[in-house]
C-alpha positions in Angstrom: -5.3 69.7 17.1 -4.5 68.3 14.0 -1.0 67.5 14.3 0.7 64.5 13.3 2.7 63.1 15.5 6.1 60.7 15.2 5.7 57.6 16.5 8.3 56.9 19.1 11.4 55.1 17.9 13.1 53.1 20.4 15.9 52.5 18.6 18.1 53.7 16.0 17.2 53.7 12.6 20.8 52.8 11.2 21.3 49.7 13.9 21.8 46.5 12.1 19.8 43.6 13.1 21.7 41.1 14.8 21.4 37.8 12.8 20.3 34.7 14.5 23.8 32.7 14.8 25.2 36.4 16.1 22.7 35.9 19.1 23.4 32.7 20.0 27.3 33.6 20.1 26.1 36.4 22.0 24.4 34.2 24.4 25.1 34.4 28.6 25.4 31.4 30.1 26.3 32.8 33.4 23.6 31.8 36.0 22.1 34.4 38.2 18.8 35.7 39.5 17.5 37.1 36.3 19.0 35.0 34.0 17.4 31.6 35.6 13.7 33.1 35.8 14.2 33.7 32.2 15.1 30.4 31.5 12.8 28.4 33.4 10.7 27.7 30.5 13.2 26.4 28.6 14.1 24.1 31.3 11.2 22.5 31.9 10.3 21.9 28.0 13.8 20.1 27.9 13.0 18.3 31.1 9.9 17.4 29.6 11.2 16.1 25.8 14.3 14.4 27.8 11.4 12.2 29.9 9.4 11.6 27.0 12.7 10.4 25.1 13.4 7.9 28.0 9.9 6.9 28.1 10.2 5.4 24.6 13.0 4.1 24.7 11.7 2.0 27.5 8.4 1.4 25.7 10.7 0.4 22.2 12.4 -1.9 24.7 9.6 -3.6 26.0 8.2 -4.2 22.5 11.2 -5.6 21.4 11.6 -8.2 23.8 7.5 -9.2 23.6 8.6 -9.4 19.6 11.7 -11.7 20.3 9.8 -13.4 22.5 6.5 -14.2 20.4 9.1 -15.1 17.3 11.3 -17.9 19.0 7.5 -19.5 20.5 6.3 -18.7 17.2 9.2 -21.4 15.7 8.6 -23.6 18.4 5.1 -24.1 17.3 5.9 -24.0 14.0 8.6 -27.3 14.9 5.6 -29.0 17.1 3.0 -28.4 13.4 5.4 -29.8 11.2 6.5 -32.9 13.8 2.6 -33.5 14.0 2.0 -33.5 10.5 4.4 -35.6 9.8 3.2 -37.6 12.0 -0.5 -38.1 11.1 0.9 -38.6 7.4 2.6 -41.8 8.8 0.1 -43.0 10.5 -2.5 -43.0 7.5 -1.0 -44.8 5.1 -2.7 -47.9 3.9 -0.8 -50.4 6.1 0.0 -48.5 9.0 -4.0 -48.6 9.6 -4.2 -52.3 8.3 -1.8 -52.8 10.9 -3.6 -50.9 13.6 -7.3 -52.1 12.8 -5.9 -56.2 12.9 -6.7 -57.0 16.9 -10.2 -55.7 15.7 -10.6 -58.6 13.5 -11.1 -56.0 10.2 -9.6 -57.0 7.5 -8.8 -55.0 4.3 -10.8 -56.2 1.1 -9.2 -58.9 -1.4 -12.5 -58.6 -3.8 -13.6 -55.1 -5.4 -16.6 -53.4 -3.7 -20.1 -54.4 -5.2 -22.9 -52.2 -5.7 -26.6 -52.9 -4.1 -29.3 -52.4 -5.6 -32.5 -51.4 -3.6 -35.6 -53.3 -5.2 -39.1 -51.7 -5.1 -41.9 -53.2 -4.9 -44.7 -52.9 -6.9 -48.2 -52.3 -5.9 
């Protein structure tokens, strides 16, 4: 009852293992029944990485465009600040708004401002 039994061996003791490059040379390509069952798997997880791989490279398409896009309206705005600015600078100098404040009979001072002072009275 005792006994000690040898585990099966399926194969030989003295087979090399076949390294990994020597099974991919070794590989069949040839397509039948039990081959493509086997390689459904590996199908479908290319399948699936090819679609993702399309998939953004449309989405890094898209993005690209909204970029180029939002840059050349981003110097347009940047032309419209500057024009404006220079602008408003123009326009506020001392005699541009001497000039414009004229047909409303203001005039700009020839004297130096005074200063008022409020008187209290007393109680």
């Amino acid at each position: 009852m005792n006994e000690l039994r040898e585990p099966l061996q399926t194969e030989t003791p003295n087979a090399p293992k076949k390294s990994r490059l020597k099974r991919i040379q070794d590989f069949d390509f040839s397509f039948n029944k039990e081959n493509a069952t086997k390689m459904i798997p590996f199908v479908l997880f290319v399948t699936g990485w090819i679609i993702l791989y399309i998939a953004n490279h449309q989405y890094g398409e898209k993005t690209l465009g909204k970029m180029d896009k939002l840059h050349k309206e981003l110097k347009e705005l940047k032309a419209d600040f500057y024009t404006s600015n220079a602008e408003l600078s123009d326009q506020t100098i001392q005699s541009q708004v001497t000039k414009k404040v004229e047909p409303l009979g203001l005039k700009e001072l020839t004297s130096p401002p005074q200063r008022m002072r409020l008187l209290k009275n007393e109680r």
